[in-house]
Each structure stands twice: as structure tokens, then as C-alpha cells.
C-alpha positions, 0 to 999 in steps of 0.5 A: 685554928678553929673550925666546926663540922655537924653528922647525924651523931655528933657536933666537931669541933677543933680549936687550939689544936684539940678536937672535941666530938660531941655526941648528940642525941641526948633524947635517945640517950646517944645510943649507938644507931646505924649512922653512928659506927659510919660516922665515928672512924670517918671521923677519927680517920679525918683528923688523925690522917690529916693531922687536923689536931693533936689531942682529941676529947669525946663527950657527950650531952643529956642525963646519959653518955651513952645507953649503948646499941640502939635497939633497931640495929638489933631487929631491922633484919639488917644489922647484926641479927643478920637477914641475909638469905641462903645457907647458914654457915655462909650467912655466920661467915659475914656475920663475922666480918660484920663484928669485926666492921663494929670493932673497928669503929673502936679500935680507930681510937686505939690506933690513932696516932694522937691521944684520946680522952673521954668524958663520961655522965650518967649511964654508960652502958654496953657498947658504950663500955666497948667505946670508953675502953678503947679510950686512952684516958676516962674520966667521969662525973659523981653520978656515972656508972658503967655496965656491961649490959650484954649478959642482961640480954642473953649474949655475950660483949663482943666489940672490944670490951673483954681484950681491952677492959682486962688490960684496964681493971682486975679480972674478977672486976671484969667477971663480976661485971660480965657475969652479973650485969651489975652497975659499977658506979663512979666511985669504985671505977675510980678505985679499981682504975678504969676512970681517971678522976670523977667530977661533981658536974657534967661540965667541971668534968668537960672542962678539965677533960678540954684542959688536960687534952690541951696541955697534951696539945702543948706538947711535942707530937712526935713525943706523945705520938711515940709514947702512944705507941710504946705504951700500946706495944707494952700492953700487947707484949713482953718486956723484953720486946717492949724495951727492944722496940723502943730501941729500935724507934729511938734510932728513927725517932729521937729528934734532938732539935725537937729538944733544943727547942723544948729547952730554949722555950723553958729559958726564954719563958715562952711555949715551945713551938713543935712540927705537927705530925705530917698528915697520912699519904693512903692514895697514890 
């Protein structure tokens, strides 16, 4: 199945089960505008309720990934600054649900059922880090570097980058970051393990990223599925509750036949041909 759709900030794209995002405001540096945290779950939530493919890739285009919250959200008397009339601790209340709606539009990659794989050239920069964090797997080109931009402009990261980004690197790597504002370039990211590889040009880098998501795509998605989900849990939990857990899925989810089928494919010389996840019943 092929298809294509377009948004203000991004080109979809899905092929051989693989759906690539595309962001496209390369003269603005793909900064995150008001469009931006509508468009991204809705599209998220389209492809994974619907089980419209079994990986999904995020790139982007021009000098930078992403040079994180564009500046108009900050100042429109709309967005985050508030702008509301009446009492302040009011006014502080929905303030707080509108960070959680700007989380949310990252935590969408953390929960969708299928893997997600970013690309990353160039700048990624603030809520950009709060974006690829929430990411299953990074991957980068030579020139691009990572920044938690927030400290430079007096506040601090909010959207999801100090949960996730501990779990990913060391700490004193997260609090020298966070503290200083300083670039992590390709190169260390790689070494402290917040990037999976690093590629000389933008598209070697894209191409593999597409390549990796369609062996992924290959696989059982009930498999990838479930190991999204454990993998998940071990981070957020004990190991005793982890390997419980596990147990307690293994007896809803072991699927022999899916086996057989991987094993008769492997005999036979062919690709094994595996049940889509059943798309997601949320009206009734």
C-alpha cells in the first residue's frame, strides 16, 4: 500500500508499511508553530489507531531538524504565556493543563503501539529535544548537535525532556546540558548513547533510518508491539514487576501459529506473512 497526505507542517507519506513524516518548513527551521502540536498526534493517532503501518520514521528538510518552539507561541497572548483574564492561580490552573496538552504531543510517540525512528540534521534545538526523547530510536548526521535551549532563555524544559532524557544518557550529561545550554554535538551524543549511529549526509542518514524501519516492518507486529511494551514498562518499573508482567502478557499474547509461520517462511526461502495489528475501537 502506498499513499500520501500533506498538513501545514508535514509531508505523510506511508509505503511498504512504513509511514514517514516529513517536517516541512525548512526556511523557518521547523520550528514547533501553533499548527504544529495539532498536527503531530492527530497524525500519530491516525496511523496507529488505524494500523495504517508498522514502523514509523520522522524526518525533516533544510540546514536544521528543528529549531524548537517558535517564538509567536510565546508571545501571541495566546499560548503558553497565558493571556486569559481574571484571578491568577485560576489562570496558573489552565496553564498547567495547557503543558500537559504540549506533552502530550510527544507522549503519543512514547505510547503508539508501533516503533518510532528519528532522523535528526543540523540544530535540534529545545523542544525539538523534548520531540526526539520521546522517540524510540535516534539516529543523526556528522553536523547535528543537540541543545537544551530553555536555560538560555531564562526557564526551565518542561515538555518531556528531563523524564525521558534520564532514562537515555547519564545524568551529569543531562545536568550539564540543562544547566549550561551548551551544544552536544553528533559525535559525543553517539558516545553517551542518546543517538543510535551518525551519518555523513542527510540523505545516507534518511535512507538508512527508512531501511531499519522496514526491516522492523518485516517483522511480527504483535512481537514488535509487545516488545515496545515491555521495553516501556522496564524503564518505568522494578525488575521483578517488569519480569511479572511479562508473564502475565506471555499468557494473553504468545501466538504459536505467528511462529510456525516465521519458521516456515525461514524453510521455504520466503518473507513470513504476519496479521496487521487490528485497528483501535475508541466510538462506540
Amino acid at each position: 500500500m502506498t499513499s500520501a497526505t500533506t498538513s501545514t507542517c508535514f509531508d505523510v507519506s506511508i509505503e511498504n508499511n512504513v509511514a514517514h513524516l516529513q517536517m516541512k518548513r525548512p526556511d523557518a527551521f521547523n520550528t514547533m508553530t501553533r499548527a504544529f502540536w495539532n498536527e503531530l498526534p492527530a497524525i500519530i493517532q491516525d496511523i496507529d489507531d488505524n494500523a495504517r503501518a508498522r514502523a514509523i520514521v520522522i524526518s525533516s528538510t533544510g540546514k536544521h531538524f528543528c529549531a524548537g518552539m517558535e517564538l509567536s507561541v510565546f508571545t501571541d497572548g495566546e499560548g503558553v504565556t497565558g493571556g486569559a483574564p481574571g484571578d491568577l492561580h485560576v489562570r496558573n490552573e489552565a496553564f498547567r493543563r495547557h503543558v500537559h496538552h504540549l506533552q502530550n504531543t510527544f507522549t503519543c510517540l512514547d505510547e503508539a503501539r508501533v516503533p518510532v525512528l528519528v532522523a535528526i540534521q543540523g540544530g535540534c534545538i529545545g523542544g525539538a529535544v523534548d520531540f526526539i526523547s520521546a522517540c524510540d530510536m535516534r539516529y543523526c548526521t556528522a553536523d547535528a548537535f543537540f541543545c537544551i535551549q530553555e536555560i538560555n532563555i531564562a526557564m526551565t524544559a518542561d515538555v518531556g525532556t528531563f523524564p525521558r532524557l534520564c532514562k537515555l544518557i547519564p545524568e551529569g550529561w543531562v545536568r550539564e546540558l540543562a544547566y549550561t545550554g551548551r551544544r552536544l554535538p553528533a559525535h559525543r551524543a553517539r558516545e553517551i548513547g542518546l543517538v543510535n549511529e551518525v551519518f555523513s549526509s542527510h540523505e545516507e542518514l534518511v535512507a538508512a533510518v527508512l531501511e531499519t524501519a522496514r526491516e522492523i516492518a518485516s517483522k511480527n507486529p504483535l512481537a514488535v508491539a509487545g516488545s515496545k511494551v515491555m521495553i516501556n514498562y522496564a524503564r518505568d518499573h522494578t525488575i521483578r514487576d517488569s519480569l511479572d508482567y511479562i508473564a502475565t502478557w506471555q499468557t494473553g499474547m504468545f501466538a504459536p501459529q505467528h511462529m510456525m509461520e516465521a519458521f516456515q517462511a525461514k524453510a521455504q526461502k520466503r518473507e513470513p506473512v504476519f496479521p496487521d495489528l487490528v485497528p483501535l475501537r475508541k466510538k462506540m
